[in-house]
The first five atom37 places (N, CA, C, CB, O) and aatype in JSON, in Angstrom:
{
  "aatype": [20, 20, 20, 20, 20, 20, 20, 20, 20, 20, 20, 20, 20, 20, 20, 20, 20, 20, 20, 20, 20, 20, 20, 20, 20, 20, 20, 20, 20, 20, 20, 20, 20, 20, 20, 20, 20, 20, 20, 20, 20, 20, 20, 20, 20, 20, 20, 20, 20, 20, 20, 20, 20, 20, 20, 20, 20, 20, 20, 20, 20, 20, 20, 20, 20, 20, 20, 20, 20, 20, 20, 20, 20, 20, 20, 20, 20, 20, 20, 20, 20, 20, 20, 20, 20, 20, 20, 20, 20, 20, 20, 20, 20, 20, 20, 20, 20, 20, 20, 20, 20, 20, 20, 20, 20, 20, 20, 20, 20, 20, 20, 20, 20, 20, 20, 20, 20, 20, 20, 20, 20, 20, 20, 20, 20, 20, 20, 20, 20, 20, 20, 20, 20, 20, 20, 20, 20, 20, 20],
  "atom_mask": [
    [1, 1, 1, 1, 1],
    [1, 1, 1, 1, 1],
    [1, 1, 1, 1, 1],
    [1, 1, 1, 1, 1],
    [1, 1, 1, 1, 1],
    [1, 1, 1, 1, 1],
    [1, 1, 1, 1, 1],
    [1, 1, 1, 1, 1],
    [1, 1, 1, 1, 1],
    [1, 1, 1, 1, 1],
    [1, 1, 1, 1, 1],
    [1, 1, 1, 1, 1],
    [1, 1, 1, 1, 1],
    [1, 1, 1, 1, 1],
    [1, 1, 1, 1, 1],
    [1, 1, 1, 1, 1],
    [1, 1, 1, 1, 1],
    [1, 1, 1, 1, 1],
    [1, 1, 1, 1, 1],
    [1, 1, 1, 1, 1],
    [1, 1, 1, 1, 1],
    [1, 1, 1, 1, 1],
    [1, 1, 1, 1, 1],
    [1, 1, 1, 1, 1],
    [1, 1, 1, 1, 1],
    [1, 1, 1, 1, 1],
    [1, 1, 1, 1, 1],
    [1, 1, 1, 1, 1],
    [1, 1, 1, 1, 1],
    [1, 1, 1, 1, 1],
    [1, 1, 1, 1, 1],
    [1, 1, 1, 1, 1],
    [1, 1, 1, 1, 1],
    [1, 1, 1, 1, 1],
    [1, 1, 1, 1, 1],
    [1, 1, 1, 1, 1],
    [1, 1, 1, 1, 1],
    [1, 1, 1, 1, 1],
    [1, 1, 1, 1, 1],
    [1, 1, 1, 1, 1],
    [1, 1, 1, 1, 1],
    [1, 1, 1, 1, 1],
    [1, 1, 1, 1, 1],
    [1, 1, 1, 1, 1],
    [1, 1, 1, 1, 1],
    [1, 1, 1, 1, 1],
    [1, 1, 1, 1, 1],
    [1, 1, 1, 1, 1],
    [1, 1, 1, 1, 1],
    [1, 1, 1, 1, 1],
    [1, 1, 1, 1, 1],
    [1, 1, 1, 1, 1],
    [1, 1, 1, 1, 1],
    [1, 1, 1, 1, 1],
    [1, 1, 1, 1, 1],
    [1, 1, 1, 1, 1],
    [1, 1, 1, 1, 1],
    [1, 1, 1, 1, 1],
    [1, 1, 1, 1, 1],
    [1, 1, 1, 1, 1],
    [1, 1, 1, 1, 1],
    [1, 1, 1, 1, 1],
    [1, 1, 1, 1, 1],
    [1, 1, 1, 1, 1],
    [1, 1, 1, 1, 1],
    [1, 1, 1, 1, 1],
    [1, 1, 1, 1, 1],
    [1, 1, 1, 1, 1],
    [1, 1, 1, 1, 1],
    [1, 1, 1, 1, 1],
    [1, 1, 1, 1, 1],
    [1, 1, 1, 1, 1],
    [1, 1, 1, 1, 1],
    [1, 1, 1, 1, 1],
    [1, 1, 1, 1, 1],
    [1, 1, 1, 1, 1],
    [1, 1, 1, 1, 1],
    [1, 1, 1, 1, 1],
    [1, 1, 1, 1, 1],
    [1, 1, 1, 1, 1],
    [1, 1, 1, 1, 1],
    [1, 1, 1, 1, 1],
    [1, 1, 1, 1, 1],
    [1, 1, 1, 1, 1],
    [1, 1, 1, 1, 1],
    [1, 1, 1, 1, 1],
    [1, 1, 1, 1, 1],
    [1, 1, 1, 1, 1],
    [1, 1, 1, 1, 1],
    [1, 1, 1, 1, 1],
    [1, 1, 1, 1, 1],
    [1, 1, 1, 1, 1],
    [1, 1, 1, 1, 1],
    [1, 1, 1, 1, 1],
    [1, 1, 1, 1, 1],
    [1, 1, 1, 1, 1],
    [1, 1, 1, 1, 1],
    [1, 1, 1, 1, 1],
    [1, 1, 1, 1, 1],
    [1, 1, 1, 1, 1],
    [1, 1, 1, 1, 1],
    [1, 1, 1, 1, 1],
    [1, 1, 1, 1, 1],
    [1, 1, 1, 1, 1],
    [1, 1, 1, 1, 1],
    [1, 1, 1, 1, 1],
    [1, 1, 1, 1, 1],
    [1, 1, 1, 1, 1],
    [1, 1, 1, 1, 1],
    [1, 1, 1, 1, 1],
    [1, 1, 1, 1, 1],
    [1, 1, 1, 1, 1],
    [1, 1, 1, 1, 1],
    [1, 1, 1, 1, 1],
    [1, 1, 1, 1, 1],
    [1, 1, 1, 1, 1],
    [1, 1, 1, 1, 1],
    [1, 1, 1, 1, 1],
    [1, 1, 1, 1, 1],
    [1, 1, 1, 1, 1],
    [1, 1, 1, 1, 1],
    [1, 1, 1, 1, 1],
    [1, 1, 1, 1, 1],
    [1, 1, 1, 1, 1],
    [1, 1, 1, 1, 1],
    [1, 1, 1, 1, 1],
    [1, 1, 1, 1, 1],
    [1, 1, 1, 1, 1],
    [1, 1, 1, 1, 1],
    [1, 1, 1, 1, 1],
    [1, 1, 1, 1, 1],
    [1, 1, 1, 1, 1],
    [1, 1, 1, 1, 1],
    [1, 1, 1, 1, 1],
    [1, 1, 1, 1, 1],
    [1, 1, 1, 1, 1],
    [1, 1, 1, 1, 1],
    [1, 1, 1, 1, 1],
    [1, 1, 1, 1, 1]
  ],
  "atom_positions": [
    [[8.55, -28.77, -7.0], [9.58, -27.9, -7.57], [8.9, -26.73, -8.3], [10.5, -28.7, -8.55], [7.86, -26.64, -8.95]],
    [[9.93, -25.83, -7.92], [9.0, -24.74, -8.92], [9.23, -24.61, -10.54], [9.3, -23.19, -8.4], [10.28, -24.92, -11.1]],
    [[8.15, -24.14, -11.12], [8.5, -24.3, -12.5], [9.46, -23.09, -13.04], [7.15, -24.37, -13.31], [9.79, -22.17, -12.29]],
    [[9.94, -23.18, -14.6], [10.47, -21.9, -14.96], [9.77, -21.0, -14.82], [10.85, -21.76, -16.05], [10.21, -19.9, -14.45]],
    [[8.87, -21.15, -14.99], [7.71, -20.08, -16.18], [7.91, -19.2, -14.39], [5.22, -21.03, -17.11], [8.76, -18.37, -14.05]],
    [[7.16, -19.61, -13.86], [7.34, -18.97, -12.54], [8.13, -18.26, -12.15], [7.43, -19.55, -11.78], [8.01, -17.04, -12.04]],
    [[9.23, -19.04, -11.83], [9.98, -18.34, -11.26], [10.18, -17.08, -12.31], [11.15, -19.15, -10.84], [10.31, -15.92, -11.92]],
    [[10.19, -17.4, -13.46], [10.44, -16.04, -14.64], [9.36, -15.19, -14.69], [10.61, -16.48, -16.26], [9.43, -14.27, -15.51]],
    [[8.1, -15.31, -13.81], [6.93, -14.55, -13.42], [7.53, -13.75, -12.18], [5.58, -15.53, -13.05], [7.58, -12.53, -12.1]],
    [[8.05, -14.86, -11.06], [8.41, -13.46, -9.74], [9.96, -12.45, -10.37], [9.07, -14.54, -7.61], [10.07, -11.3, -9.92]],
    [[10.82, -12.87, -11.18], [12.17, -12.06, -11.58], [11.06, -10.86, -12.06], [13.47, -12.88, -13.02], [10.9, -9.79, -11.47]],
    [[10.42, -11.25, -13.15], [9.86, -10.07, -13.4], [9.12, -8.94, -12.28], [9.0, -10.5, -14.28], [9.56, -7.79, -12.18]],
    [[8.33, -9.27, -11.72], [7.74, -8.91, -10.71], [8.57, -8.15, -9.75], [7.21, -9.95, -10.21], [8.32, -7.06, -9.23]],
    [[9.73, -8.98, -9.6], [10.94, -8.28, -8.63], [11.31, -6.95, -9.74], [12.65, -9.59, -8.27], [11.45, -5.8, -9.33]],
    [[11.4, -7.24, -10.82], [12.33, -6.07, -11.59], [11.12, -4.83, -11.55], [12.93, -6.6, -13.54], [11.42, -3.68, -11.21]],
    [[10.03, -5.13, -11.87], [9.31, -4.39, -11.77], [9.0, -3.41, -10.85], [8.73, -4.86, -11.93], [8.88, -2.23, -11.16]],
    [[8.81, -4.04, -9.22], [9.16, -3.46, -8.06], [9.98, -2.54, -7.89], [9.48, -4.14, -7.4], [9.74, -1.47, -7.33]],
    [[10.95, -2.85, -8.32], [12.48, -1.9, -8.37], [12.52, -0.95, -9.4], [13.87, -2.79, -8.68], [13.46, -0.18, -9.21]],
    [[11.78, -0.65, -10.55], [11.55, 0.09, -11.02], [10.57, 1.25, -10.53], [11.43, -0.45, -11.83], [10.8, 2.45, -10.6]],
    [[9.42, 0.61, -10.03], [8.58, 1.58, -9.23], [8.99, 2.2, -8.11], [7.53, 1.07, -8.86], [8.67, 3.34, -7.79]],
    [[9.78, 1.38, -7.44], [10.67, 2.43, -5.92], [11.31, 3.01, -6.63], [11.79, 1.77, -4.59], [11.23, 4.18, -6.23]],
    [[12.51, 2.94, -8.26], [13.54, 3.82, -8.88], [12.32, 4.98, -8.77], [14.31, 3.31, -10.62], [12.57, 5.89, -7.97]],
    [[11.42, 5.03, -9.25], [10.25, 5.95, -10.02], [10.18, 7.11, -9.07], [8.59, 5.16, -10.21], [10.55, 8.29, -9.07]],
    [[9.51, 6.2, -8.2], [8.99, 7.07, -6.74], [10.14, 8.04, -5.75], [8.4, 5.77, -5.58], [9.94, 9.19, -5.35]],
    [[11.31, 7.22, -5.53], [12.22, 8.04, -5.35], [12.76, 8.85, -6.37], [13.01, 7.47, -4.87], [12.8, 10.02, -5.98]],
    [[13.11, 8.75, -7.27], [13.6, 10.12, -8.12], [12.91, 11.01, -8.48], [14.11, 9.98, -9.21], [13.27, 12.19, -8.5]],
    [[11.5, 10.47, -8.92], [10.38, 11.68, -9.24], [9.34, 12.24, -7.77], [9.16, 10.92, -10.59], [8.85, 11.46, -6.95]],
    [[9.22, 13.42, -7.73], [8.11, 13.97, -6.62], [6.83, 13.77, -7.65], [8.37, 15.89, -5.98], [6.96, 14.03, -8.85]],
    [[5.78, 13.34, -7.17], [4.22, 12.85, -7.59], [3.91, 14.3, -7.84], [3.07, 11.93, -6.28], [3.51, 14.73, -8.93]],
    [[4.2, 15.28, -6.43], [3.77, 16.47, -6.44], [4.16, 17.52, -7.49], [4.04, 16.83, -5.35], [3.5, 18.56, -7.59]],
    [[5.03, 17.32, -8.12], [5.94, 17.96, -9.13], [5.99, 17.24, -10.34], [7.31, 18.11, -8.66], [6.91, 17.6, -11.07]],
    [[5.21, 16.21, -10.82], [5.17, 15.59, -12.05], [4.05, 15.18, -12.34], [5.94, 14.66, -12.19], [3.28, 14.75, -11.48]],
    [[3.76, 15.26, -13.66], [1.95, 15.44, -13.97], [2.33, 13.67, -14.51], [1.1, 17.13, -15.67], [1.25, 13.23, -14.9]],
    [[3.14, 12.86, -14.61], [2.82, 11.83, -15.46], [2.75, 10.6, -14.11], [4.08, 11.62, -16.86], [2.86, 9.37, -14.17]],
    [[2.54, 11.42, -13.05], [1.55, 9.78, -11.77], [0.51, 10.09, -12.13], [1.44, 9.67, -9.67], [0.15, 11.26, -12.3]],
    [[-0.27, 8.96, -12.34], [-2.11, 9.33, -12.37], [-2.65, 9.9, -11.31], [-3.11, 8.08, -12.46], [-2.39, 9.3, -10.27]],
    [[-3.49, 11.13, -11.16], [-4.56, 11.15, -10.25], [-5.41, 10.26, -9.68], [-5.19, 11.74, -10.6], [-5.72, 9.23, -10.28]],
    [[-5.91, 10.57, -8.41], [-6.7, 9.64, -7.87], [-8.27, 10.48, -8.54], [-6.41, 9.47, -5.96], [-8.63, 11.65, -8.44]],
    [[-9.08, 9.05, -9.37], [-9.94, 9.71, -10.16], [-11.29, 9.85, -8.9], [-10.26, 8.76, -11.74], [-12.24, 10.62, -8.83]],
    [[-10.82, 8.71, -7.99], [-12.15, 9.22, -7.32], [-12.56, 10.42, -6.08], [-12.58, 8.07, -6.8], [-13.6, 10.64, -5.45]],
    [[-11.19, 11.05, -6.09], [-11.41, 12.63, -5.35], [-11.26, 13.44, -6.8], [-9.92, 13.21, -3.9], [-11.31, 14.64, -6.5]],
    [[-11.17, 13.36, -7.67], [-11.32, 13.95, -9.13], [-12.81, 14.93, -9.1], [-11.44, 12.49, -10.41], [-13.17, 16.1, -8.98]],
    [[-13.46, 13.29, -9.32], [-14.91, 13.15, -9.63], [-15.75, 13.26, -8.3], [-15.2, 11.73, -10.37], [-16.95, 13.48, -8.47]],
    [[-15.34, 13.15, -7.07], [-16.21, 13.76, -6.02], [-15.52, 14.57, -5.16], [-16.89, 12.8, -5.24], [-16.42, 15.04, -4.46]],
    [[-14.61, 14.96, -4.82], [-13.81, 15.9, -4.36], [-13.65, 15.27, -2.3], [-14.75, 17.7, -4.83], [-13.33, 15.9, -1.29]],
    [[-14.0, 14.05, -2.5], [-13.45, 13.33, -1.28], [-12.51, 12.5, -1.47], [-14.33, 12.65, -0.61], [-12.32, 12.06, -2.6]],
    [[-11.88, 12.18, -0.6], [-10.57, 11.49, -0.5], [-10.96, 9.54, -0.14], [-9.58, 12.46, 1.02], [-11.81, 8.97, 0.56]],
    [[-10.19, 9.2, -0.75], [-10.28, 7.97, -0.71], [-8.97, 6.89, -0.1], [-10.62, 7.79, -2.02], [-7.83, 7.31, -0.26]],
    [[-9.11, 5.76, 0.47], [-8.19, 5.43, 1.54], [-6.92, 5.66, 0.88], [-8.35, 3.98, 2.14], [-6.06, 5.93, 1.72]],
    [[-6.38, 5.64, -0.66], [-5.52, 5.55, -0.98], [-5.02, 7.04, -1.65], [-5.63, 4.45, -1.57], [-4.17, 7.12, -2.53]],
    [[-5.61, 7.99, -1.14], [-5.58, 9.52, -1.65], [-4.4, 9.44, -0.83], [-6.91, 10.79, -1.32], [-4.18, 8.71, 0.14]],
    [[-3.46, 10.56, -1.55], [-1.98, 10.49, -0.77], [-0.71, 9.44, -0.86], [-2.3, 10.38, 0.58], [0.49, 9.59, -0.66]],
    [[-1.4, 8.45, -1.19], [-0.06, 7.02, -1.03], [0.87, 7.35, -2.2], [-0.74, 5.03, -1.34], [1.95, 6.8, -1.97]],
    [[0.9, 7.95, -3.23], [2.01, 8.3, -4.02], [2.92, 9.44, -3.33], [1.48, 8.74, -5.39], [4.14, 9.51, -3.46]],
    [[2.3, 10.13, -2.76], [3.58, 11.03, -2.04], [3.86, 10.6, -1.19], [3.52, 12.28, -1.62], [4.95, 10.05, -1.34]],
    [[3.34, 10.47, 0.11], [3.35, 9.13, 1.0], [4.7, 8.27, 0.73], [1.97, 8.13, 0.61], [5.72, 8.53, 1.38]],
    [[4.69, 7.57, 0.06], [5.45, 6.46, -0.41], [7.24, 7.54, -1.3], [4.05, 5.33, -1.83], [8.44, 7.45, -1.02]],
    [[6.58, 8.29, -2.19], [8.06, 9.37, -2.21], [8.48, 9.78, -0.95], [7.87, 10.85, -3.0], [9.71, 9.81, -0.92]],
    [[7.97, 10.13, 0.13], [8.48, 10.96, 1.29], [8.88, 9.79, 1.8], [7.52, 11.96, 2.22], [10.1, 9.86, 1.98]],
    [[8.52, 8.9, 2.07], [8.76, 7.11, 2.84], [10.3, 6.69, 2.6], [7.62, 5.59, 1.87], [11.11, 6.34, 3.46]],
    [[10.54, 6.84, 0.89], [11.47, 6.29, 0.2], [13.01, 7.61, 0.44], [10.71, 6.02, -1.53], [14.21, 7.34, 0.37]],
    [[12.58, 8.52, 0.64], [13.87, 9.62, 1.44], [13.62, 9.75, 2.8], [13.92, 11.31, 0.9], [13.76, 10.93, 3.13]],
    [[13.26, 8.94, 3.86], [13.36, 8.71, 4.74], [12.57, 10.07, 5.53], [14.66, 8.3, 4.83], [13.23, 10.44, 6.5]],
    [[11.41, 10.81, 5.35], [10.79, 11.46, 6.11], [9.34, 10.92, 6.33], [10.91, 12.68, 5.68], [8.35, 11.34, 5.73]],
    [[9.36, 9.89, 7.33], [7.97, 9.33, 7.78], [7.13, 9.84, 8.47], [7.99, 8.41, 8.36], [6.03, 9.35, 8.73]],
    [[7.72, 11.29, 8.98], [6.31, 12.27, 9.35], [5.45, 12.47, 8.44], [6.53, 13.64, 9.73], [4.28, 12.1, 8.4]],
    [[6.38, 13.38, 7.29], [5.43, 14.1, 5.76], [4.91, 12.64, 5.38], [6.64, 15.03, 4.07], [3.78, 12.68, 4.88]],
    [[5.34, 11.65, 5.47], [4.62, 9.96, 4.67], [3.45, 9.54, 5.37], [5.72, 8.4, 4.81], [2.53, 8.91, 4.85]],
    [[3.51, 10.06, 7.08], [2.29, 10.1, 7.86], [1.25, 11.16, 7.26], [2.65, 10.45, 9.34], [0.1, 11.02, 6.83]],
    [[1.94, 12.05, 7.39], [0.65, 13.2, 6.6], [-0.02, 12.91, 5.74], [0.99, 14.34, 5.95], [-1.24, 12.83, 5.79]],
    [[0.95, 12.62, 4.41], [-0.49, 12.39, 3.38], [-0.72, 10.85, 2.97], [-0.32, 13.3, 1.75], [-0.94, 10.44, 1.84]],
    [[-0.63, 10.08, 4.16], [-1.85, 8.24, 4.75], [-1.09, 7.99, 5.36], [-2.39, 6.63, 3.77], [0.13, 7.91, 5.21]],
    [[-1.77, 7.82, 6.17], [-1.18, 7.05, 7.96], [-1.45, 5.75, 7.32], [-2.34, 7.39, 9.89], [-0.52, 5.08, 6.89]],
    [[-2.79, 5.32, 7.24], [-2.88, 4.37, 7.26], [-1.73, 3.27, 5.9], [-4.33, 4.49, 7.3], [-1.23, 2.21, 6.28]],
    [[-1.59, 3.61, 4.96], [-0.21, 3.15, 4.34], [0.92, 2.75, 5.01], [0.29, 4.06, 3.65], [1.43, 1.63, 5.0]],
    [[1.32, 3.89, 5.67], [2.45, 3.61, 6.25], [2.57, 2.54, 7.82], [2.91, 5.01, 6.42], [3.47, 1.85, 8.29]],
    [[1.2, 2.88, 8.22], [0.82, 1.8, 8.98], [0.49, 0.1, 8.43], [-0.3, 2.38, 9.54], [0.35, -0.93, 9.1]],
    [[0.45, 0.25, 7.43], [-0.01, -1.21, 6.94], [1.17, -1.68, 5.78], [-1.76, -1.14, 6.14], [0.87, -2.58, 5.0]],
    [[2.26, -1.17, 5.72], [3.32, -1.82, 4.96], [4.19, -2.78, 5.56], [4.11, -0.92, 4.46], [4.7, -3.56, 4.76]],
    [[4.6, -2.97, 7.19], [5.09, -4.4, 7.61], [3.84, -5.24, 7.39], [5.64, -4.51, 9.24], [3.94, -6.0, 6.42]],
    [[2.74, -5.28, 8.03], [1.96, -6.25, 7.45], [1.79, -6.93, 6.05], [1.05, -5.85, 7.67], [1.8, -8.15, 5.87]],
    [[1.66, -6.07, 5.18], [1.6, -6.27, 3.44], [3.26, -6.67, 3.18], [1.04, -4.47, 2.38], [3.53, -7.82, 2.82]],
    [[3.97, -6.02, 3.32], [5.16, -6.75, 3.15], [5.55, -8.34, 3.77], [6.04, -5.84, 3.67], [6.21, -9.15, 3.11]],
    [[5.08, -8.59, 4.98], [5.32, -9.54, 5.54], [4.52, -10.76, 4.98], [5.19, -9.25, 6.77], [4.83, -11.95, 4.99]],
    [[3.37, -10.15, 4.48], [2.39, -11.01, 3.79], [2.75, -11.24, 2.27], [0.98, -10.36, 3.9], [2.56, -12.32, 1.7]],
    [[3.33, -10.05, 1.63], [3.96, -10.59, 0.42], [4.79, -11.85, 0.73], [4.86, -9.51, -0.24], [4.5, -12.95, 0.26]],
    [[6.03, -11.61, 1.69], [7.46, -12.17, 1.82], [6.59, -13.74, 1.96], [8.67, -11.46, 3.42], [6.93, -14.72, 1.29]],
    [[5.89, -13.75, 2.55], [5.44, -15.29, 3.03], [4.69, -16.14, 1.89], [4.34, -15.2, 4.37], [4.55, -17.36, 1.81]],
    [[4.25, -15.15, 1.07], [3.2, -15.95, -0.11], [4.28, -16.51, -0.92], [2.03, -14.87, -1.19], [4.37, -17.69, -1.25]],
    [[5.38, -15.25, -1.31], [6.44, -15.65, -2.15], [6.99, -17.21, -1.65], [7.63, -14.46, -2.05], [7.07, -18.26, -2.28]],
    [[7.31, -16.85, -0.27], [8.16, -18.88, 0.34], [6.93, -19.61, -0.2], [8.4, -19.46, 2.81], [7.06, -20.59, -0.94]],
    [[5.81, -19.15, 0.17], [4.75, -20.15, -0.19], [4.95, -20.75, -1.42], [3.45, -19.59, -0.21], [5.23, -21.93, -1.26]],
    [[4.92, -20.43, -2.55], [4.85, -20.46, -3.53], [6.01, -21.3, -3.92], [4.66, -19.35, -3.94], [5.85, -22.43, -4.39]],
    [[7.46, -20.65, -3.7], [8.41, -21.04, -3.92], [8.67, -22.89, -3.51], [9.15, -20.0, -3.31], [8.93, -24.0, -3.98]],
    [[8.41, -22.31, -2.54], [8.59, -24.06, -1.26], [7.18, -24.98, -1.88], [8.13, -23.56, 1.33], [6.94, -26.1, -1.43]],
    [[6.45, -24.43, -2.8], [5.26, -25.5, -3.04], [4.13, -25.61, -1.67], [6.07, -27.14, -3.28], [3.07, -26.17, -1.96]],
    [[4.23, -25.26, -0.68], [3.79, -25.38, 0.44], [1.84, -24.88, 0.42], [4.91, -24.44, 1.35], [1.47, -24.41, -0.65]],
    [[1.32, -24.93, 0.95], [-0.41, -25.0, 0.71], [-0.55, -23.88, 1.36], [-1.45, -26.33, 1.37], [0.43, -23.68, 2.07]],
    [[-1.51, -22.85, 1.45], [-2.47, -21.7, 1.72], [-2.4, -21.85, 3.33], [-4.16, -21.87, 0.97], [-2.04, -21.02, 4.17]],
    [[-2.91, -23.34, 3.51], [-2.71, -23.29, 4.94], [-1.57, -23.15, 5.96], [-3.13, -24.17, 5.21], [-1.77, -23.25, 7.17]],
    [[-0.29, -22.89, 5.4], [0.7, -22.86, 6.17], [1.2, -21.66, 5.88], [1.55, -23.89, 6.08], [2.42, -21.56, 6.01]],
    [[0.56, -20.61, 5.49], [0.07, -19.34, 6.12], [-0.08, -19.01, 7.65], [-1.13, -19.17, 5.63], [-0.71, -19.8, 8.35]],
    [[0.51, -17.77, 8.23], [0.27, -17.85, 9.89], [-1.28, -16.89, 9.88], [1.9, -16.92, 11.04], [-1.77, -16.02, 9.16]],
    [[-1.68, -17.69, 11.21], [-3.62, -17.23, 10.98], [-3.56, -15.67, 11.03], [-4.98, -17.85, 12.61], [-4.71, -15.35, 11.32]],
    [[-2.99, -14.8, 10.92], [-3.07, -13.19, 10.77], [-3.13, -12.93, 9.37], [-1.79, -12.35, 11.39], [-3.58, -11.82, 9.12]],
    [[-2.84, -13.56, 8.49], [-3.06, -13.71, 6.69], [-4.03, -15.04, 5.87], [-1.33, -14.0, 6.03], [-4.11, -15.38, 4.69]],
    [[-4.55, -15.45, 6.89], [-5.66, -16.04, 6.34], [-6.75, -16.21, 7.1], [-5.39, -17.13, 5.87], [-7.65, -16.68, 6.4]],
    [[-7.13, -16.01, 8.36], [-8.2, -15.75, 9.29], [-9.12, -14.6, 8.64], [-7.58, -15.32, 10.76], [-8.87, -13.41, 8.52]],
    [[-10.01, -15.18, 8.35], [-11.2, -14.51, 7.42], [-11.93, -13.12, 8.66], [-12.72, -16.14, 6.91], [-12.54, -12.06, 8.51]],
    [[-11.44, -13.88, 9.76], [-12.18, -12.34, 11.03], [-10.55, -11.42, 10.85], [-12.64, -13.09, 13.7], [-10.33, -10.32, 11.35]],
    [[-9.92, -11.94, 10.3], [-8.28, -10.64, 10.53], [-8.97, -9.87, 9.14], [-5.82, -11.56, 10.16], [-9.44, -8.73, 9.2]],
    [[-8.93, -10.59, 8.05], [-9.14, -9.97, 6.54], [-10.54, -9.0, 6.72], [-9.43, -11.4, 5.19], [-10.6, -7.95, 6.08]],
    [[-11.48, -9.33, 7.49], [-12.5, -8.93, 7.4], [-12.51, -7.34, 8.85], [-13.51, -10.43, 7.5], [-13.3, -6.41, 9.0]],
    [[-11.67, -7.6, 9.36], [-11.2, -6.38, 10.66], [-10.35, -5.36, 9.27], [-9.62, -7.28, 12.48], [-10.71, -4.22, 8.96]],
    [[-9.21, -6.08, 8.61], [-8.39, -5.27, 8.05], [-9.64, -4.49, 6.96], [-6.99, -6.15, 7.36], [-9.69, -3.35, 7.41]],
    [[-10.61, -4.57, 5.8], [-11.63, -4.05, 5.45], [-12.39, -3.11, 6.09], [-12.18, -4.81, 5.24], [-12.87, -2.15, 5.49]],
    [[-12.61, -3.37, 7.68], [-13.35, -2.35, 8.31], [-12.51, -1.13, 8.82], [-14.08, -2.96, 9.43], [-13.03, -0.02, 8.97]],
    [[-10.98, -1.41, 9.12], [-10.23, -0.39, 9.05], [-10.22, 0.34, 8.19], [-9.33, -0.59, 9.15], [-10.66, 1.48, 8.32]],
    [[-9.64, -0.19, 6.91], [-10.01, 0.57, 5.79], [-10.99, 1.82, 5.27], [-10.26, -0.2, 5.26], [-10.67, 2.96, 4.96]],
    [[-12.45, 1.13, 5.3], [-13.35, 1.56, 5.61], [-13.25, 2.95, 6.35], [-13.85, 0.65, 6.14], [-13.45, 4.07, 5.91]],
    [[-12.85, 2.51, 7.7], [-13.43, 3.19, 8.88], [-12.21, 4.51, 8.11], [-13.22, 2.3, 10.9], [-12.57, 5.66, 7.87]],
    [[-11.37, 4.2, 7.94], [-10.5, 5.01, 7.44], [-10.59, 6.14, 6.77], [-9.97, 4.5, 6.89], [-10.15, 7.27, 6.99]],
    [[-11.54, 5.47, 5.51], [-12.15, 6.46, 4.36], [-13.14, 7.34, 4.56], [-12.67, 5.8, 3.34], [-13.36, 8.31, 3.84]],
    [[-14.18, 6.81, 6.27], [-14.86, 7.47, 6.11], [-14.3, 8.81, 7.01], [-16.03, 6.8, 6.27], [-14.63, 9.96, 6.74]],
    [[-13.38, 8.45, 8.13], [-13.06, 9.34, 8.79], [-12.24, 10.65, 8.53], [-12.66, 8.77, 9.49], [-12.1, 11.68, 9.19]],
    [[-11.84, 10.3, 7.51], [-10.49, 11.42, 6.87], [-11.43, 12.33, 5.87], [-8.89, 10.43, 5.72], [-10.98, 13.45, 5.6]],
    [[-12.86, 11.91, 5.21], [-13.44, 13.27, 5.02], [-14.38, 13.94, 5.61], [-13.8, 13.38, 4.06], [-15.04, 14.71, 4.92]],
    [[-14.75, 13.78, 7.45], [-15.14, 14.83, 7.85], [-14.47, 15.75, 8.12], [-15.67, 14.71, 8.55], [-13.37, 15.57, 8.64]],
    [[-14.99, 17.14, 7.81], [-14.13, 18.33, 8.14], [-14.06, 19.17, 8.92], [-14.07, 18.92, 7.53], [-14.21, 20.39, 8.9]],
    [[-13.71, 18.19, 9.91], [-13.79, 18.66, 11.11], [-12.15, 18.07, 12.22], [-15.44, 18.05, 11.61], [-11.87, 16.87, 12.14]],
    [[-11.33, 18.88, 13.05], [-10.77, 18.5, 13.81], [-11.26, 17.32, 14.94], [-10.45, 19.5, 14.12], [-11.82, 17.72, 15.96]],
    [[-11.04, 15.8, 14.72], [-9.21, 15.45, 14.61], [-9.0, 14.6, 13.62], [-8.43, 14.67, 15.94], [-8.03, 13.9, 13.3]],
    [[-10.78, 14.89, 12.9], [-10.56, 13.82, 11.56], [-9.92, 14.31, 10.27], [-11.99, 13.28, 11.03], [-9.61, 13.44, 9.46]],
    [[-9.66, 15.6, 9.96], [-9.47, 16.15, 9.13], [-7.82, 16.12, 8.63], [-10.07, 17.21, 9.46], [-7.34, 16.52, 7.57]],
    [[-7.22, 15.55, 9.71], [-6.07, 15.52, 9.95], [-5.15, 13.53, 9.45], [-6.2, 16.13, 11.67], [-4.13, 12.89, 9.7]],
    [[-6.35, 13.41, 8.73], [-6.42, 11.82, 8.33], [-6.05, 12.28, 6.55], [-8.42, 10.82, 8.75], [-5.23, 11.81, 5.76]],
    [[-7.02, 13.34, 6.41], [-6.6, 13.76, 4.76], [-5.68, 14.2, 4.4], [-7.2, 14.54, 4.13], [-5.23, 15.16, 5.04]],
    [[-4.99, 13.74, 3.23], [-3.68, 14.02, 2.72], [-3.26, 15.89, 3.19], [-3.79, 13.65, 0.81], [-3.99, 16.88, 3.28]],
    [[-1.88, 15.7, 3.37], [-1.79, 17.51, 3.76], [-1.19, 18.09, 2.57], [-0.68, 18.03, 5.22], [-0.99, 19.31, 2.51]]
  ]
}
C-alpha cells in the first residue's frame, strides 16, 4: 500500500508541474528576464543540449512545434519517451511493484547508455558552424 507521506509527495509534485506549464505558457522566456539563463553558453558561448528548451517548451505549450523544433529538436523528440517513463515509474510506485517490471526500453542499461550518446552526439553537433549542423542550435 502506498503510504501518506507519498502519495502527499506525488500531489505535490503534480501541483508543481502545473504550475510550471501555468508559467511557461503565460510567460515568453524570450520576453522575461526572471527564467534563468543557460549559464553554460553564458560562460562559453556554446550551446548545450538543453540551450533552447525553455522556449521550446513555451512554443510546444501554444501549439507551434515547428518554432519548438527550432530552438531543440532533440526535447521535443524525447518528451513521449520521458513522459511515458515518468507515467510508468509513477504506477510503479503507486502499485508497489519492483524496478523490474519496468518495460526493457527504461531500464536496459544499452537503451540508457544509447539515450547518453544521443545526447552527447547532440551537443556536440549543434555547435559546429557550419550547415546542416548549425541548424541544431537554438534559432
Amino acid at each position: 500500500m502506498v503510504s501518506t507521506l507519498r502519495l502527499f509527495i506525488y500531489w505535490i509534485m503534480a501541483a508543481i508541474l502545473v504550475a510550471v506549464i501555468f508559467l511557461y505558457y503565460e510567460f515568453n522566456p524570450v520576453e522575461h528576464a526572471f527564467f534563468p539563463p543557460c549559464l553554460f553558453y553564458k560562460y562559453t558561448g556554446l550551446h548545450c543540449p538543453g540551450c533552447g528548451a525553455q522556449r521550446a517548451l513555451h512554443q510546444l505549450l501554444h501549439g507551434n512545434f515547428r518554432e519548438a523544433f527550432r530552438f531543440n529538436a532533440l526535447l521535443l523528440l524525447m518528451i513521449p519517451y520521458l513522459s511515458l517513463g515518468f507515467v510508468l515509474s509513477i504506477r510503479t510506485h503507486l502499485l508497489g511493484l519492483g524496478f523490474e517490471t519496468l518495460p526493457q526500453a527504461y531500464r536496459n542499461p544499452k537503451v540508457i547508455s544509447g539515450l547518453l550518446t544521443l545526447v552527447c552526439l547532440f551537443w556536440i553537433l549543434r555547435n559546429i558552424p557550419m550547415a546542416p549542423f548549425n541548424w541544431l542550435a537554438p534559432q
